[in-house]
C-alpha positions in Angstrom: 204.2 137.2 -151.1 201.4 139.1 -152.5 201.1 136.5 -155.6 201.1 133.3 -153.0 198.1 135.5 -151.0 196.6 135.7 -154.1 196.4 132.3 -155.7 195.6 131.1 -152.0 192.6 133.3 -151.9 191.7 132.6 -155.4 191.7 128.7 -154.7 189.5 129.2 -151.8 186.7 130.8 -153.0 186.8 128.3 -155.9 186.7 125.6 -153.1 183.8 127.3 -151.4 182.4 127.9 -154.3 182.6 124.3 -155.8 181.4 123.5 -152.3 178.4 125.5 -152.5 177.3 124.0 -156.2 177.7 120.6 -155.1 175.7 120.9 -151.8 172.5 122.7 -153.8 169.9 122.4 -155.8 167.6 123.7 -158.2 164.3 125.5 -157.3 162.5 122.8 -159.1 164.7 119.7 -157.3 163.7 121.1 -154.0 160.7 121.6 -154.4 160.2 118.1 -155.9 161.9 116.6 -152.8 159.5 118.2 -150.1 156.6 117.4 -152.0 158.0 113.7 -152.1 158.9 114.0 -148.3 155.4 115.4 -147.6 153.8 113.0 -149.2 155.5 110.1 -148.0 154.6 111.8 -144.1 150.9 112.7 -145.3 150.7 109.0 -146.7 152.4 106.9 -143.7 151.5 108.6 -140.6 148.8 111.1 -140.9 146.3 109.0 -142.8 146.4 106.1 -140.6 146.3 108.1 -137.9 143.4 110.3 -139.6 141.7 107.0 -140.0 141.3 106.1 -136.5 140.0 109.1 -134.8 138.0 108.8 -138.0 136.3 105.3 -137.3 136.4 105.9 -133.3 134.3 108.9 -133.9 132.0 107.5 -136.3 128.6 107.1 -134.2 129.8 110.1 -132.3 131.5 110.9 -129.2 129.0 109.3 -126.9 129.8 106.0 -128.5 133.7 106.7 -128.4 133.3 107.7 -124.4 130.3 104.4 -123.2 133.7 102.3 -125.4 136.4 103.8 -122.9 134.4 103.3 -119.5 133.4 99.9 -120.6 134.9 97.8 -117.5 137.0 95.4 -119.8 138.3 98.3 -121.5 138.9 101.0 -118.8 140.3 97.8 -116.6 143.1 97.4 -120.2 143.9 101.1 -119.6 144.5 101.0 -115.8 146.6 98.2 -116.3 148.6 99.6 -119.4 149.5 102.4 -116.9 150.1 100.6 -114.2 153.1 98.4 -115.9 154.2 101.2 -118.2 154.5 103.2 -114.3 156.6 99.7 -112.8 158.7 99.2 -116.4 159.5 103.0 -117.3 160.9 103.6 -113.5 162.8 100.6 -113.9 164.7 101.1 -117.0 165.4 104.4 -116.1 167.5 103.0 -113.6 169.4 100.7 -115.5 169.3 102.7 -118.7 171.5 105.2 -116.5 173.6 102.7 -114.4 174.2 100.4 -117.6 175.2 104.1 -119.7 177.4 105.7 -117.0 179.6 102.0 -116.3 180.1 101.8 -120.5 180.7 105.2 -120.9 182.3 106.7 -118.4 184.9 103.7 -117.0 186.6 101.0 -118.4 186.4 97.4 -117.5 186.3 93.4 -118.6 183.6 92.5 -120.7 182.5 95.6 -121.8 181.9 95.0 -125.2 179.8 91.6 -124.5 177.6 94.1 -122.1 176.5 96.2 -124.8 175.8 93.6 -127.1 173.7 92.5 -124.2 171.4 95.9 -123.7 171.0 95.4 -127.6 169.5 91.9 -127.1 166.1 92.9 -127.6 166.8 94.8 -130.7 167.5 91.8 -132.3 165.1 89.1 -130.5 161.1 88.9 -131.9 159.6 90.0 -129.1 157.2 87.1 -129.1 160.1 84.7 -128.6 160.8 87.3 -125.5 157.3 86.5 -124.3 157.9 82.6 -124.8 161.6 82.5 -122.8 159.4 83.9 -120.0 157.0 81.2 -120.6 159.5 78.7 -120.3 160.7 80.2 -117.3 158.2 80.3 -115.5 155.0 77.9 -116.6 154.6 75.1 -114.2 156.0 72.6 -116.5 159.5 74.4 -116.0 162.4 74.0 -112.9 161.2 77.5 -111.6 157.5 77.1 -112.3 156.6 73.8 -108.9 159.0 76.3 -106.8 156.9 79.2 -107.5 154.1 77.7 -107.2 154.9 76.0 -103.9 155.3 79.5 -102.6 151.9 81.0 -104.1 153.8 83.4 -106.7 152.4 83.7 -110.0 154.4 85.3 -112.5 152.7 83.8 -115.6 149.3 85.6 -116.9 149.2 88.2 -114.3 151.1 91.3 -113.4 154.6 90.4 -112.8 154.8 88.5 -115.6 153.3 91.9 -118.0 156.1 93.7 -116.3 159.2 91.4 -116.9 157.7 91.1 -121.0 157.6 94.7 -121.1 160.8 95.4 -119.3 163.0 92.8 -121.3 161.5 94.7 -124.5 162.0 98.1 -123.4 165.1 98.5 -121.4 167.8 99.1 -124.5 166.1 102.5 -125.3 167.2 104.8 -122.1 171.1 103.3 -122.1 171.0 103.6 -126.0 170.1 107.0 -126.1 172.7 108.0 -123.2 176.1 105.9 -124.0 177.0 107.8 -127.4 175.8 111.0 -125.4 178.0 110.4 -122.6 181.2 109.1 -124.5 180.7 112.5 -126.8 180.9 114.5 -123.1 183.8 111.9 -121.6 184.7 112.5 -118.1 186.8 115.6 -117.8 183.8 116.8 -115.7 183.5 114.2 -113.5 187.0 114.1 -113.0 187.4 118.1 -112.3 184.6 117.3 -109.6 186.4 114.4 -108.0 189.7 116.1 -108.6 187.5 119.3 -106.1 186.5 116.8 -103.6 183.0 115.8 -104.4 181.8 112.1 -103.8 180.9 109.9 -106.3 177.5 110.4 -105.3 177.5 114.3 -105.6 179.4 114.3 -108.9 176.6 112.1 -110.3 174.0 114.0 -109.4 175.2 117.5 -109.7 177.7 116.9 -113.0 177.0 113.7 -114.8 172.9 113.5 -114.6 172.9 117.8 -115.6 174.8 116.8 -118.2 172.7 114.1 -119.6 169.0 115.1 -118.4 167.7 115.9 -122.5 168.9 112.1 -124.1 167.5 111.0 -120.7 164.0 112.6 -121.4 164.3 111.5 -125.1 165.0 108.2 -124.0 162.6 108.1 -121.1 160.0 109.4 -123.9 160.7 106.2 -126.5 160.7 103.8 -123.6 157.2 104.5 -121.9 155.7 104.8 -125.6 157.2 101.3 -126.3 156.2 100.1 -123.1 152.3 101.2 -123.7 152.0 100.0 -127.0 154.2 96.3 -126.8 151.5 93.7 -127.9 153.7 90.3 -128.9 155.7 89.8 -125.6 152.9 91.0 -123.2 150.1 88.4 -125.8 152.1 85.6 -125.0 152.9 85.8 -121.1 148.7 87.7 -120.3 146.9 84.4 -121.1 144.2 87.2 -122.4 142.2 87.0 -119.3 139.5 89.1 -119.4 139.2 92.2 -117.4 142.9 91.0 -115.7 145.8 90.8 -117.9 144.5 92.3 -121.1 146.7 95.7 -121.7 145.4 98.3 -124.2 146.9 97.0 -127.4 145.6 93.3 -126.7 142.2 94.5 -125.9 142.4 96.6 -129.8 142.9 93.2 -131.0 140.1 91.5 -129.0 137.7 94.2 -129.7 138.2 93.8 -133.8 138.2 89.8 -133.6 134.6 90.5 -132.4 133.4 93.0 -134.6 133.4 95.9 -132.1 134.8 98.6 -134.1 133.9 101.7 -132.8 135.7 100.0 -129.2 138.9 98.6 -131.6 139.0 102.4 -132.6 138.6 103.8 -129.5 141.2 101.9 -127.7 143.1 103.0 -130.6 142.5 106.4 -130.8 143.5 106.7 -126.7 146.6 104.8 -127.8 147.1 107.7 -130.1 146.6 110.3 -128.1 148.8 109.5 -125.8 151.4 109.3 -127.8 150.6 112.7 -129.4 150.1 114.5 -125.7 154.2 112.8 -125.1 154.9 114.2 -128.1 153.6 117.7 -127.6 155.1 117.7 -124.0 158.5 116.8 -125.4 157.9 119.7 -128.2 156.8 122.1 -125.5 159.8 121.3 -123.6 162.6 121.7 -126.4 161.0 125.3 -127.1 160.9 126.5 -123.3 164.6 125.0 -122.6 165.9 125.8 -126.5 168.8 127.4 -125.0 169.9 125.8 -122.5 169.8 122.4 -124.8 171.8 124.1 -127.8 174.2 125.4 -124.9 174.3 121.4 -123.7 175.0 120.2 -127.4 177.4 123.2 -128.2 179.3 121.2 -124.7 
């Protein structure tokens, strides 16, 4: 007996220990690998990043500010927001719906609805921006109807929104069906099983549960939303000072030789994505433990 403990110890640390030389590396490999990875970063993001804060602040920040409150510019950034605020919202709430029917219950067709929500993944979004086109131009069965009834769809607002939903909408119910199949519904089930609604076991099991990959998710979608320039190009008709959002007027700025505006636009682009970044960051750190506690369940 004390023999079998004995080889079985022995061939366990061997294990561990063939384990452990298989799974590391030199001093010199490492250190060869994060210089490679650091480079590769340094190369890729920061100095193109670098480069436009660079050029934006090239004449100085007077220049970079009289580019931002010129009224076909700051008219691109109110706009930006303002479909970013209608298509965020709206994906949300499908991101959530389309995520809770997939994961949580089973049903007919299941498998052709997430192929669906992963349409857009595989679709150029300036094909997106020319179905809509189709759709809607006046030219098409929809287009005399709409226009019969004084809706305009095509190079004005709606039509920015339904380009920038149709591109943005698999990112929320991506990031929350593996999430939600990983938890499965012995929660839910222990709530309904308790006598809570489907209503209350929702919003006091399933959304709880889920609320990080939501804001992850949430996160990806609104910066996808902001920056999306082939869809929105092809359904804005780049009216001036109307439908132009901020990417569009980046390219409308350069094509006339306006760099320090190109840069500007650029730059606020940027930012914003670093500020949604930084929140996100800030958030992981104040709620560390409650989100290791939430992947731990």
């Amino acid at each position: 007996m004390a023999l079998d403990t004995g080889v079985t110890t022995g061939t366990a640390r061997r294990t561990t220990e063939t384990v452990r030389a298989a799974t590391s590396e030199s001093r010199l490999a490492r250190r060869i690998l994060i210089a490679l990875a650091l480079g590769f970063v340094a190369l890729f993001l920061l100095l193109p990043l670098t480069a436009v804060f660079v050029e934006a602040f090239r004449n100085g920040p007077e220049a970079f500010l009289d580019a931002l409150v010129d009224p076909e510019t700051f008219s691109a950034i109110r706009l930006t927001l303002i479909v970013a605020g209608i298509a965020v919202p709206l994906n949300l709430v499908f991101g959530v719906a389309a995520a809770w029917a997939i994961a949580k219950f089973e049903f007919k067709g299941k498998a052709f609805l997430t192929t669906l929500i992963d349409l857009p993944f595989s679709v150029s979004p300036v094909i997106s921006g020319l179905v809509f086109v189709l759709l809607f131009s006046s030219h098409s069965l929809l287009g005399p109807w709409l226009q019969s009834h004084g809706i305009q769809i095509l190079f004005a607002v709606p039509g920015l929104v339904l380009a920038t939903v149709f591109v943005t909408f698999p990112f929320v119910a991506r990031e929350l069906i593996p999430l939600m199949q990983e938890q499965g519904t012995a929660d839910e089930e222990a709530a309904l099983s308790l006598g809570a609604s489907g209503w209350q076991t929702f919003w006091y099991v399933t959304l709880p549960n889920i609320k990080w990959g939501l804001l992850y998710g949430v996160l990806l979608c609104n910066a996808r939303a902001m920056g999306e320039f082939g869809a929105v190009s092809v359904v804005s008709g780049h009216i001036r000072g109307m439908t132009n959002t901020m990417p569009l007027q980046v390219e409308i700025l350069y094509n006339e030789y306006s760099f320090v505006g190109a840069f500007a636009v650029a730059a606020l682009l940027a930012l914003l994505a670093l500020v949604t970044l930084v929140l996100k960051t800030v958030l992981e750190m104040r709620y560390s433990a409650e989100i290791a506690a939430s992947r731990r369940h």
